[in-house]
C-alpha positions as CSV (number, residue, x, y, z in Angstrom):
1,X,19.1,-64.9,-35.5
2,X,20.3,-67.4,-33.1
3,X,18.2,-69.5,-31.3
4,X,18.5,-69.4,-27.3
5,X,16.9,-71.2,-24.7
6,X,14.4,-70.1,-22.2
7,X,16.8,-68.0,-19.1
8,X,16.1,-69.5,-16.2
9,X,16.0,-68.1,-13.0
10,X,17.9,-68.6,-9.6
11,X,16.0,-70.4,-7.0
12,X,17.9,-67.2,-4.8
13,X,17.4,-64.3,-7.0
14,X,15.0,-61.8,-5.3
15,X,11.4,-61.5,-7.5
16,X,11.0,-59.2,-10.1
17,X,8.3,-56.8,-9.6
18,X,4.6,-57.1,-11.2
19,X,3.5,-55.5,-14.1
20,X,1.2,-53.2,-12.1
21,X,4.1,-52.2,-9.4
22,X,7.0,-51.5,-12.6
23,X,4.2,-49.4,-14.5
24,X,3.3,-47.6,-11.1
25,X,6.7,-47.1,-10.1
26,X,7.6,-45.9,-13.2
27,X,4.7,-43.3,-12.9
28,X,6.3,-42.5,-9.2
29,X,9.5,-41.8,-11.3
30,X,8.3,-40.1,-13.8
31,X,6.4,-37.5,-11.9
32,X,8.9,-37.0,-9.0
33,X,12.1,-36.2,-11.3
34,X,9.7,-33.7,-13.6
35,X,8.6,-32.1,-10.1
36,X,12.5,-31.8,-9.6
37,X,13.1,-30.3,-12.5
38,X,10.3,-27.7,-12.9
39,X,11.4,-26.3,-9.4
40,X,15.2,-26.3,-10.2
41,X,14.1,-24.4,-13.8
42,X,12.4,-21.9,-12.2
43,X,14.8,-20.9,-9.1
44,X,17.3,-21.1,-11.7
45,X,14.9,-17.9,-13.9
46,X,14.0,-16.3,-11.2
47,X,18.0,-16.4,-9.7
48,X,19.0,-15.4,-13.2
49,X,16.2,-12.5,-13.6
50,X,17.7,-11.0,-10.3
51,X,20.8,-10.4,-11.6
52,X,20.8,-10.2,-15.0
53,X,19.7,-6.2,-15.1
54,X,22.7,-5.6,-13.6
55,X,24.4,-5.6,-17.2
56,X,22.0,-2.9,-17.9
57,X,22.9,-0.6,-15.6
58,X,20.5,-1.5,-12.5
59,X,21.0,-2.8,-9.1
60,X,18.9,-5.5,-6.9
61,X,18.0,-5.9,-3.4
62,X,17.0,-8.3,-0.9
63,X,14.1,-7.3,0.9
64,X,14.2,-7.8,5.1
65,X,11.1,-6.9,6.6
66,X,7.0,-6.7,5.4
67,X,6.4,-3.2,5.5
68,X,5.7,-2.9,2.2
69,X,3.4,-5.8,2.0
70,X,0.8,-7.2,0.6
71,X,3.1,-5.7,-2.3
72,X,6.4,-6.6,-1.4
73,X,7.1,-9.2,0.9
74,X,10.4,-10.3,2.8
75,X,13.0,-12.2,0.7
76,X,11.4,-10.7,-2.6
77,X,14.7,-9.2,-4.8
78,X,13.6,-5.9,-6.5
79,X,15.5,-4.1,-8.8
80,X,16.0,-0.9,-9.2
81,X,17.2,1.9,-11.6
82,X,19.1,5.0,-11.0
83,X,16.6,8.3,-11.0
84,X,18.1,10.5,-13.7
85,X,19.1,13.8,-12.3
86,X,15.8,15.7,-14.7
87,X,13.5,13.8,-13.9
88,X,10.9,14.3,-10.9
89,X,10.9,12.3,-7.9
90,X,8.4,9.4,-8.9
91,X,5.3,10.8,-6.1
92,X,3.2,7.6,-5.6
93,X,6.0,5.0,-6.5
94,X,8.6,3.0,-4.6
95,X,12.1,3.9,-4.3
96,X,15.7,3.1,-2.4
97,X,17.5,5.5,-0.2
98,X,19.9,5.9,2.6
99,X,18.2,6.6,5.7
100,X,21.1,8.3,7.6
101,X,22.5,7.0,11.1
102,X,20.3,9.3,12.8
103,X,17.6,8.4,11.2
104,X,17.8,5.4,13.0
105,X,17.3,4.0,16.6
106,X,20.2,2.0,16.5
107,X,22.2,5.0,15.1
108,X,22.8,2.6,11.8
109,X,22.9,4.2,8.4
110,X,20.8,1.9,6.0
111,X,18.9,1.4,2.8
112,X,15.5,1.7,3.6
113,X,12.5,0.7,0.6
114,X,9.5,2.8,0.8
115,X,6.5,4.6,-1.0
116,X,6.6,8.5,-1.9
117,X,3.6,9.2,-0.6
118,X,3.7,13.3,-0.8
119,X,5.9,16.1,-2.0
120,X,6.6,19.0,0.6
121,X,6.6,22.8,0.0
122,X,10.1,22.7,1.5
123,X,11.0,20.3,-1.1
124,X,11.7,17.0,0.7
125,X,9.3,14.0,0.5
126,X,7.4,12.2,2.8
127,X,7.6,8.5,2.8
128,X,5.7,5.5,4.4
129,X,5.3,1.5,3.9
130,X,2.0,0.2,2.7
131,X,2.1,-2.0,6.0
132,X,2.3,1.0,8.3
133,X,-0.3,3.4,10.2
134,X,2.1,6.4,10.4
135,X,4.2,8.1,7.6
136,X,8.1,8.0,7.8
137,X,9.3,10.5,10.5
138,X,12.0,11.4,8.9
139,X,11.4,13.6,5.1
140,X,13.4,12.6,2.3
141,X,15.5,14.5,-0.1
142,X,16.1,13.9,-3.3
143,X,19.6,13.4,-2.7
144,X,19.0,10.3,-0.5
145,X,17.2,8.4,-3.5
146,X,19.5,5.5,-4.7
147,X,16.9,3.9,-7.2
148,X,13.3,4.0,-8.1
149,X,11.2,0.0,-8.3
150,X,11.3,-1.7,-11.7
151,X,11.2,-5.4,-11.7
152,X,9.6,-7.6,-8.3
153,X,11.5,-10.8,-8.0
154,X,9.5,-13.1,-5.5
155,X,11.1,-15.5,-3.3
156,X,14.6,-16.0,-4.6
157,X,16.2,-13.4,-1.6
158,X,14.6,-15.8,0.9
159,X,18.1,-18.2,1.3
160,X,19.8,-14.7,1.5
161,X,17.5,-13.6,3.9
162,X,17.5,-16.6,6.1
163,X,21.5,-16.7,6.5
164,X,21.5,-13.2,7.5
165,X,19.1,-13.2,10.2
166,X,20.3,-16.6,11.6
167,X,17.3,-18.9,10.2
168,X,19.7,-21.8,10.1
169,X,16.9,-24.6,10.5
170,X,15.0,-22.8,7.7
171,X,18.0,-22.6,5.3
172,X,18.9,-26.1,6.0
173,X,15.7,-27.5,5.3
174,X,15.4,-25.5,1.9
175,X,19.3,-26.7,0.9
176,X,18.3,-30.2,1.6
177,X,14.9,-30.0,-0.6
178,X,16.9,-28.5,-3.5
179,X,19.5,-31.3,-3.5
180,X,17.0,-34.2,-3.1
181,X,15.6,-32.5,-6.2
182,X,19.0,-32.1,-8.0
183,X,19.7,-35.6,-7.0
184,X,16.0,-36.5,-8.5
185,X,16.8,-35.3,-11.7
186,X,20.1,-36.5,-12.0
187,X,19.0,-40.4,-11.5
188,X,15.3,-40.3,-12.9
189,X,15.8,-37.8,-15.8
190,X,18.8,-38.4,-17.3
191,X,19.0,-42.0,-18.9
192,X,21.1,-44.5,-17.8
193,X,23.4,-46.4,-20.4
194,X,22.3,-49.6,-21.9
195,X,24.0,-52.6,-22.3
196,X,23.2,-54.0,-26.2
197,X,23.2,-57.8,-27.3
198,X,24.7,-58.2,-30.3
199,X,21.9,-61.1,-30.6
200,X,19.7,-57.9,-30.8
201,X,21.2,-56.7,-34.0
202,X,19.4,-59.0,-37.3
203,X,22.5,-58.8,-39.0
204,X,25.2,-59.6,-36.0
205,X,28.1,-57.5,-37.6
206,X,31.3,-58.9,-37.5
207,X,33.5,-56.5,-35.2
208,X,30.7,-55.8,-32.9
209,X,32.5,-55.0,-29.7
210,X,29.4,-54.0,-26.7
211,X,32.2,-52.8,-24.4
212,X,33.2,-50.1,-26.6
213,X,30.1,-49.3,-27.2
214,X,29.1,-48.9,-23.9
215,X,32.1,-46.6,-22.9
216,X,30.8,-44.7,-25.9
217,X,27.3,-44.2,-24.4
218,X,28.4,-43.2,-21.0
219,X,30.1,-39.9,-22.2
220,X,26.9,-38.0,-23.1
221,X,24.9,-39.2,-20.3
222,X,28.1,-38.3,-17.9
223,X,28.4,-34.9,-19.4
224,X,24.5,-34.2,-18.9
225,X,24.9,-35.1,-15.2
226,X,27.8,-33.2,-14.9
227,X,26.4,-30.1,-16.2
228,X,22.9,-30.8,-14.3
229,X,25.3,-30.7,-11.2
230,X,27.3,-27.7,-11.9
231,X,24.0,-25.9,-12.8
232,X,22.3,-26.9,-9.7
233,X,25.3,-26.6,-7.3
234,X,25.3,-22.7,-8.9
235,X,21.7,-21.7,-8.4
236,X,22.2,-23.2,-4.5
237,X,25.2,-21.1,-3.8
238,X,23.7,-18.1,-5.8
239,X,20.8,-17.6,-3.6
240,X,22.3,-18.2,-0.6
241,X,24.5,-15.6,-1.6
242,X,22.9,-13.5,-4.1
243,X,25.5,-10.3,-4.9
244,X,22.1,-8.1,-4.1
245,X,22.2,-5.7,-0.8
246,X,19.7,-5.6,1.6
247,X,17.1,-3.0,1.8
248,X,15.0,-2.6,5.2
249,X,11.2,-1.9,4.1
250,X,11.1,-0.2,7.9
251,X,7.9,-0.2,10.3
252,X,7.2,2.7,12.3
253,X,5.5,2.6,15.7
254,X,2.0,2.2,15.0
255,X,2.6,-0.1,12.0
256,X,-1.0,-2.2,12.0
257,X,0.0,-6.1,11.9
258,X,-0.4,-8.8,14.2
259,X,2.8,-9.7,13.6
260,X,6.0,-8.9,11.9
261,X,4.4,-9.8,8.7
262,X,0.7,-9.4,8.9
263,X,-0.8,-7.2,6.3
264,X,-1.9,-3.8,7.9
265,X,-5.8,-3.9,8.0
266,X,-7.8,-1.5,5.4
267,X,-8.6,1.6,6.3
268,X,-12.0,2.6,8.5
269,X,-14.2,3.8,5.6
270,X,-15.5,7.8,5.6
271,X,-18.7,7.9,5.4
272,X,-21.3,10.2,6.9
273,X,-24.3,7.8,7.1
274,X,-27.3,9.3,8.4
275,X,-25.4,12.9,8.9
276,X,-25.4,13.0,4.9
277,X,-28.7,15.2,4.2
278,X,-27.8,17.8,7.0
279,X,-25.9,20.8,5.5
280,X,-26.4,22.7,9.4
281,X,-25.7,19.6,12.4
282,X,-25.0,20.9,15.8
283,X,-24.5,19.1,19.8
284,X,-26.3,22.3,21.2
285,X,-27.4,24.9,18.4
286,X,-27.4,26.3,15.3
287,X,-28.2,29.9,14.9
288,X,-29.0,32.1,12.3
289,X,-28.3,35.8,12.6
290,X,-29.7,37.6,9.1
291,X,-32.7,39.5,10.2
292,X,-36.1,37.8,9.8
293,X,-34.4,35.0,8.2
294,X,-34.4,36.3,4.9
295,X,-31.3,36.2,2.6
296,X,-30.5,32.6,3.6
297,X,-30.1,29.7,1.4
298,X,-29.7,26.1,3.4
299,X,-30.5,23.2,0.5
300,X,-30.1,20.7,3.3
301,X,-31.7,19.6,6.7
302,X,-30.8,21.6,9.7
303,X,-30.3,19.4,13.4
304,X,-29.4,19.8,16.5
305,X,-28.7,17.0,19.3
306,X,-29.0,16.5,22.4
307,X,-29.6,21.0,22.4
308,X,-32.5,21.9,20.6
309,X,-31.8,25.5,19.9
310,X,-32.8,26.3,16.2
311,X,-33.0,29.9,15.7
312,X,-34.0,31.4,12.2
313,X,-33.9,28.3,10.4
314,X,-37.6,27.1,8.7
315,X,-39.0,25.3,5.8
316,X,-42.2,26.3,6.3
317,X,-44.2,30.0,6.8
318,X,-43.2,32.9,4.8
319,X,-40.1,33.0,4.6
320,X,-38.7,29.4,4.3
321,X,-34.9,29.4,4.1
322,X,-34.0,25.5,4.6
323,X,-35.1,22.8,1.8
324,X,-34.5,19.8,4.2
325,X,-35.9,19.0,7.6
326,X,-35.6,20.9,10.5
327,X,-34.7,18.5,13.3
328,X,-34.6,20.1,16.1
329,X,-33.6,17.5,19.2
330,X,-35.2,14.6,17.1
331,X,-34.0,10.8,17.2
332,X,-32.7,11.6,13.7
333,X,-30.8,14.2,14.6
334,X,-29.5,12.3,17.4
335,X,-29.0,9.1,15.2
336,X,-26.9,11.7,12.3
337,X,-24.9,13.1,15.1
338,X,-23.9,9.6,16.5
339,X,-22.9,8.9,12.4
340,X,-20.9,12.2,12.3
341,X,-19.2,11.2,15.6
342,X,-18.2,8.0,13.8
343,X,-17.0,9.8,10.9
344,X,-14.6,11.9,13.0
345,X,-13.1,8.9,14.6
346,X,-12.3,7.9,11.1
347,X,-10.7,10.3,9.7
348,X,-8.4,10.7,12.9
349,X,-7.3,7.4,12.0
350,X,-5.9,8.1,8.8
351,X,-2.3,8.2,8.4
352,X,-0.8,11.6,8.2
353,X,0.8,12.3,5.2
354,X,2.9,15.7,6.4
355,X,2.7,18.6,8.8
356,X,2.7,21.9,7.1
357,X,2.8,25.2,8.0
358,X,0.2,27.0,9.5
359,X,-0.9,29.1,6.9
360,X,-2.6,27.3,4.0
361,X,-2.3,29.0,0.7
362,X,-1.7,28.3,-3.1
363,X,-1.5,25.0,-4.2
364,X,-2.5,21.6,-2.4
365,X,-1.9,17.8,-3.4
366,X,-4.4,14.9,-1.9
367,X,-3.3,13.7,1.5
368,X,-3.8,14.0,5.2
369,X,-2.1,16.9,6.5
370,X,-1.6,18.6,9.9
371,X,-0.4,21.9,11.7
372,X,3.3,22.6,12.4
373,X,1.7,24.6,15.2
374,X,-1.5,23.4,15.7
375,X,-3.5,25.9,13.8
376,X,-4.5,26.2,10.2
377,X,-5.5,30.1,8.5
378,X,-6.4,30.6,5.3
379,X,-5.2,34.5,4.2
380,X,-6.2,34.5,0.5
381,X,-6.7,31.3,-1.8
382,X,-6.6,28.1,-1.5
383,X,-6.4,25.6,-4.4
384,X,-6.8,21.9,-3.7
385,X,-5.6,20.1,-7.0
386,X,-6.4,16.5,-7.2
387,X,-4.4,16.1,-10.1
388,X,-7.1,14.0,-12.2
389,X,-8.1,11.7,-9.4
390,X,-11.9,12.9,-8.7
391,X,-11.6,10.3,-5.5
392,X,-8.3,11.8,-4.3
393,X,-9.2,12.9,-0.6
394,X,-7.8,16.5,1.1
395,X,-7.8,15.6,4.9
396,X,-6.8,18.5,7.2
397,X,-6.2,18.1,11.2
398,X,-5.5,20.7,13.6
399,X,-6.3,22.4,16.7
400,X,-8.6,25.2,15.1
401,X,-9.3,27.0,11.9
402,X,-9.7,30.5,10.1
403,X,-9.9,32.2,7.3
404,X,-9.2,35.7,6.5
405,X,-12.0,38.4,4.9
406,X,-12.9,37.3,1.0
407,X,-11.1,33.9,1.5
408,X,-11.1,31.0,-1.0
409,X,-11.1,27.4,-1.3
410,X,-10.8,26.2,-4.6
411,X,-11.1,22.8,-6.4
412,X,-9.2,21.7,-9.3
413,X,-7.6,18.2,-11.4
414,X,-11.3,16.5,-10.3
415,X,-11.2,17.5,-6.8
416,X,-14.5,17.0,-5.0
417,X,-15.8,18.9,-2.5
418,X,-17.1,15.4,-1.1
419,X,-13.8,14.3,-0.7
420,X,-12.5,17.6,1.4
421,X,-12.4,17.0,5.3
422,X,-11.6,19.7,8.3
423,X,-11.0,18.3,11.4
424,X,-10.6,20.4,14.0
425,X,-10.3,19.7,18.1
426,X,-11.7,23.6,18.6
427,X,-13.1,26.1,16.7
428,X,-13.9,27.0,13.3
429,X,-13.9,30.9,12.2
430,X,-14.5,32.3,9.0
431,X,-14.3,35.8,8.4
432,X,-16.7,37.7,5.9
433,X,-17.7,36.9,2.7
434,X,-15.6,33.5,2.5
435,X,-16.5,31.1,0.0
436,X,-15.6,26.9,1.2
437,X,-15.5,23.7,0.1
438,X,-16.0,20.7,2.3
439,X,-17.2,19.0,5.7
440,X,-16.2,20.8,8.4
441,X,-16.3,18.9,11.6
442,X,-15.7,20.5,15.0
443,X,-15.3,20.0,18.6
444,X,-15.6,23.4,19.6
445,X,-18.0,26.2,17.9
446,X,-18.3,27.5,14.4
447,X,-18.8,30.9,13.5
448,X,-19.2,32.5,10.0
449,X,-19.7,36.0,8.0
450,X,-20.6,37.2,11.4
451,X,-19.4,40.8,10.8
452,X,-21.6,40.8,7.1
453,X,-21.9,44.6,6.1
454,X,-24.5,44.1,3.7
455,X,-26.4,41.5,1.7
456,X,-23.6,40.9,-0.7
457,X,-21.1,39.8,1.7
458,X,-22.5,36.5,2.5
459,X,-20.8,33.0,3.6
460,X,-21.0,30.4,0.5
461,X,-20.1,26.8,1.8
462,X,-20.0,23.9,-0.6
463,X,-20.1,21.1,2.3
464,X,-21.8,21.2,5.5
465,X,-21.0,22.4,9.0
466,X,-20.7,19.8,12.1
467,X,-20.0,21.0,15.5
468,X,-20.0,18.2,18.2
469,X,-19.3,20.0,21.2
470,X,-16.9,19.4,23.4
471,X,-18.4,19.0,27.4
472,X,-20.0,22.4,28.6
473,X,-18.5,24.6,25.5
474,X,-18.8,24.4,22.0
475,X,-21.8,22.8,19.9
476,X,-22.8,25.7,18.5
477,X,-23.1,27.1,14.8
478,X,-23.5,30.8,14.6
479,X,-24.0,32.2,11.0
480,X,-25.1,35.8,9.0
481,X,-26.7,35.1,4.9
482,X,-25.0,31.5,4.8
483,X,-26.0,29.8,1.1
484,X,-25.1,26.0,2.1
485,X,-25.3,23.4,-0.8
486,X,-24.3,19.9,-0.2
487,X,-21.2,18.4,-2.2
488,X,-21.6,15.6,-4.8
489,X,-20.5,12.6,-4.4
């Protein structure tokens, strides 16, 4: 080894940096180019996991708008596969179809990504975003359907998104943060070359040429930088133009958000509160027609508010016909009747599911369904099929309700009679010997097995009856050998 003296420095070279400053620089370093890198890795997957089923036979999208949130937000990618021509229209998931032009306000055919939310007796479907209050106006055919949900990409669409809608300042900003990082990996991560004394090698070869060797060393740093630029100059000019088309996850006109991309608020919460024990709750009475009282089964509490007309109704003397209380004007009744009024306001601000056809018969999936013409009969049976789901709900809206002589209304797949709602703006008529499931709220009167012929033809009701009156009419509940059991929850 050769022996060298001490360098020494230029009176005009600038300082070299303290041990403390190099080490914390070097941290600086260190952690901004692995920042770099970790984003650039994972817009690269993410750009890469958006495209890559289409070599399977799927398709992607670019999501526009937040109607489907919190699940799907705007500039998510999802991918989608074709629905096979056998199989079922996916009821509950989220698929991809055309929404013709006039479908749309603007008279624009586009690809619109929503929820199937019901299936329809004339075999469409009925649609709606998570965000929004109201279903889809428009039902869907199966024909429409381009592809059913798979894979959520998040984020990756939002370049796409921003150049299509004219969010220049937004792309720009996001181009420059993900070339300071490419440039941040390129000069902290990759090494530079090193110039080598040959007084650093013990044995000093003869032949030892550094600026070969140097030349040498720059190739594989060169080529890591090169590819480290082609890779990132890719992933920039894939997301801004990712080869996905845009689907519109569309609001309707009572979508619930403070703005375009709020989360719709949850929905009011059913519940009867203090109206729960009654099984018999009127505004101004609730009569009982079956002579003397007998043949009458109530295994609730009876009310009326602000009437207090109670006829034939007792759970006391000799013929006691009601296992509850009999509240007749009280502050309970008044306090259950202000609960039920609650209730009602709730359940008119569910979403509606689909309008159906005025007569209700055979079979019924879970949803919140109203009158093509206002009305709802029930001739024969009805069978409300919850399909396994012993929360599923059966809301039903209209103008008024009846049901024909020896009527039915059947539960099945789990349903609850808890969970059954009739909502009705007038009256409520059932013919003789009906048997019911459910709460049956009213703003006009209800009337029941009225025309009984004998003690075998009597009204069975699974629920409870609630007429709230409606200004000088209505509030009344008129019934002939009722047998009234609350529902379980």
């Amino acid at each position: 080894m050769s022996n060298r003296e001490p360098f020494d420095t230029s009176p005009t070279a600038a300082p070299s940096p303290t041990p403390v400053m190099g080490a914390l620089w070097g941290w600086f370093r260190l952690l901004t180019g692995t920042a770099a890198q970790v984003y650039l890795v994972l817009m690269a997957t993410l750009a890469v996991i958006a495209v890559l089923p289409v070599a399977f036979g799927w398709h992607s999208t670019v999501i526009l708008t937040g109607s489907m949130e919190p699940h799907i937000t705007a500039g998510d990618v999802i991918t989608l596969s074709t629905l096979p021509g056998g199989q079922p229209v996916p009821l509950g998931h989220v698929v991809q179809f055309t929404s013709p032009a006039q479908a749309q306000s603007d008279g624009v055919e586009r690809l619109i990504l929503h929820r199937v939310v019901t299936d329809n007796e004339d075999g469409t479907y009925t649609t709606a975003g998570d965000a929004n209050a109201d279903v889809d106006s428009t039902p869907l055919t199966r024909e429409q359907i381009t592809g059913q949900a798979r894979l959520l990409v998040p984020f990756i669409g939002l370049p796409a998104l921003w150049l299509g809608t004219g969010q220049h300042l937004r792309l720009g900003l996001w181009a420059a943060a993900t070339i300071a990082a490419l440039l941040a990996t390129l000069t902290v991560l990759v090494p530079q070359t090193r110039t080598d004394d040959p007084d650093d090698d013990p044995d000093n070869a003869p032949g030892y040429d550094p600026a070969a060797l140097q030349d040498t060393e720059k190739i594989p740093v060169l080529a890591r930088r090169g590819a480290l630029a082609v890779a990132g100059a890719a992933v920039l000019a894939g997301m801004v133009n990712l080869p996905a088309p845009p689907s519109t996850a569309a609001f309707t006109a009572r979508t619930s958000t403070r703005a375009s991309w709020a989360v719709a608020a949850a929905p009011v919460p059913l519940t009867l509160g203090r109206a729960g024990p009654y099984g018999l709750l009127a505004a101004a009475a609730a009569i009982n027609q079956t002579p003397g009282g007998h043949e009458t089964t109530v295994n609730a509490s009876v009310g009326t508010s602000p009437g207090t007309n109670i006829v034939a109704f007792q759970n006391t003397g000799a013929r006691p016909n009601v296992t509850g209380q009999v509240e007749p004007g009280t502050p309970a009744a008044a306090a259950a009747m202000t609960d039920a009024r609650t209730l009602e306001g709730a359940l008119n601000s569910r979403a509606v599911t689909a309008s159906r056809a005025a007569t209700l018969s055979g079979v019924i999936t879970p949803g919140v369904y109203t009158s093509t013409t206002g009305a709802f009969h029930i001739p024969t049976t009805l069978t409300l099929d919850a399909r396994g789901n012993p929360a599923a709900l059966f809301i039903f809206r209209a103008t008024s309700l009846t049901a024909a002589l020896n009527s039915q209304i059947l539960l099945t797949g789990a349903a609850k009679a808890a969970n059954v709602y009739w909502v009705m703006t007038g009256n409520v008529t059932l013919a003789t010997n009906t048997t019911s499931r459910g709460t049956f709220l009213a703003r006009g009167s209800i009337t029941a097995n009225l025309n009984s012929g004998g003690p075998t033809q009597r009204l069975t009701l699974e629920g409870r009856f609630i007429s709230l009156g409606a200004g000088t009419s209505g509030g009344v509940i008129e019934l002939n050998r009722p047998t009234i059991t609350l529902p379980t929850a």
